[in-house]
C-alpha positions, 0 to 999 in steps of 0.5 A: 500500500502506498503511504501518502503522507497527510494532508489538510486543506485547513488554509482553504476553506470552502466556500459557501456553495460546496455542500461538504469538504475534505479537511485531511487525507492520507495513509499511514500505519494507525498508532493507539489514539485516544480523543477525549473530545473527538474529532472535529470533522467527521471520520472516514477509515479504511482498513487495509491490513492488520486490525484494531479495536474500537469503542466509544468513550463511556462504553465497555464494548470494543468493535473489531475492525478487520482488513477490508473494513470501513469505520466512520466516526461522526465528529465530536464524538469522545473514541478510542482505537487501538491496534489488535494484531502483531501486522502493522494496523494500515489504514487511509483515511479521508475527513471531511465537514459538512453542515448537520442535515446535508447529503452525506448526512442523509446518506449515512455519514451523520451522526452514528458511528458504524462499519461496513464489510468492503470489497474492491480495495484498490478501486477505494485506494484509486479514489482516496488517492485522487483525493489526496492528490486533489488537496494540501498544496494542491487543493483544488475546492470543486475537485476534491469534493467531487472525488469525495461524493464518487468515495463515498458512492463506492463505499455505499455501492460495495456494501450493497451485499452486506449488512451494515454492523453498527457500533450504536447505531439504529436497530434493524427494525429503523430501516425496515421503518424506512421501507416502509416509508418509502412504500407509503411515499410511492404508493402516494405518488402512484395513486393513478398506476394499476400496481400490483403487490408484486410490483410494490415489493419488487420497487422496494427490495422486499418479497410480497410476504415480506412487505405485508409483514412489515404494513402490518406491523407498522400500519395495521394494514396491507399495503394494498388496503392501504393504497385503497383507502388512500385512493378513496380518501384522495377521490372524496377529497377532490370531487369536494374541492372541485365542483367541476369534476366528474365521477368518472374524472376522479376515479380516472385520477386514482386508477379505478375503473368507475363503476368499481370506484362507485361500488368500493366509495359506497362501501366506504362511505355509505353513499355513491360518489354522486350523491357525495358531490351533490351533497357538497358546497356548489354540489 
């Protein structure tokens, strides 16, 4: 592994419109560090060889980081690493700042500690390279931050096939949460499409089994009662806010053929769409 020697780009900070910068990069063979206060960017490590031990201050659990790992540090947050093996501990390294609520923020890299299992080291070193190259006295502000989003895109691309071991991050049951939001979000914005449960699960990553599960237990219902209801909530909605429109123009919007929107409507709300409109302001 080449070691590249750090550098920072303290003397050039970044400019308003960079949504995150590099702060320092480089290689080297990891000593025993403890921070009491932590960082003051956050922390991305990459483990190429050897391994190590890792903890946030105030916990009893140690976390092992073995070759082929990443281990992201938020920043500010008291830790301590130190070296597990008799091989030297090699690790790059790339900090970075970014305001709280930002990209990478929101990809991951915010405010828990984790780790993830990697694959292609070499195409990460290719990366964290250009990097380094692209900094100290070299800097250049739009080009460096550019190699760090195609970083920290590669880490996330690589750790696709394997499960993220957090060291205090959410529980498992926080993304199944997520998924479900996601659900919910594109059933929303596909009121209109004929989808099929199948079709839901597959746009998510789950199996059908699977998603139903998880609306159960989250919402109290199938996903497919779910898109039902919304789509007569959303049909009721717009023939009271809109006098012009027709039932046949409002089951259009939702998907549903007509006379199938009329019987579900009733069923619903104990009367035909027809009668609901009429009974409305302007009706």
């Amino acid at each position: 592994m080449n070691l590249l020697a750090l550098r920072t780009n303290l003397h050039h900070p970044a400019g308003e419109d960079v949504p995150f910068s590099v702060y320092t990069v480089g290689t080297e063979r990891q000593s025993a560090i403890t921070r009491m206060k932590g960082f003051s960017a956050n922390q991305l490590f990459l483990t190429f060889s050897g391994s190590g031990i890792f903890r946030p201050l105030g916990q009893d659990k140690w976390d092992t980081i073995e070759p082929n790992t990443m281990l992201y540090i938020p920043a500010g947050l008291p830790h301590e690493y130190v070296p597990q093996s008799s091989e030297p501990w090699l690790v790059g390294y790339v900090t970075f700042l970014e305001k709280r609520g930002g990209m990478l923020d929101g990809w991951g890299f915010g405010s828990v500690p984790y780790k993830l299992r990697l694959g292609d080291m070499n195409r990460l070193m290719e990366l964290l390279e250009g990097i380094w190259s692209n900094s100290g006295p070299h800097f250049d502000t739009w080009r460096s931050t550019e190699q760090l989003f195609s970083f920290c895109a590669e880490l996330k691309k690589q750790a696709t096939a394997c499960e993220p071991h957090h060291v205090d991050g959410p529980a498992k049951g926080a993304r199944y949460r997520d998924s479900v939001d996601s659900a919910v979000r594109f059933l929303h914005d596909h009121l209109h499409r004929d989808l099929s449960m199948a079709e839901l699960a597959s746009h998510v990553g789950y199996s059908p089994k699977h998603l139903n599960r998880l609306f159960r237990r989250d919402i109290g219902m199938t996903p497919m009662t779910y898109l039902q209801r919304v789509r007569l909530k959303t049909a009721a909605l717009l023939l009271a806010e809109n006098p012009g429109m027709t039932v046949r123009q409002a089951a259009a919007h939702i998907g549903m053929e007509p006379v199938y929107f009329t019987r579900l409507f009733r069923r619903a709300y104990g009367t035909t769409p027809s009668d609901f409109k009429q009974k409305q302001p302007g009706g």
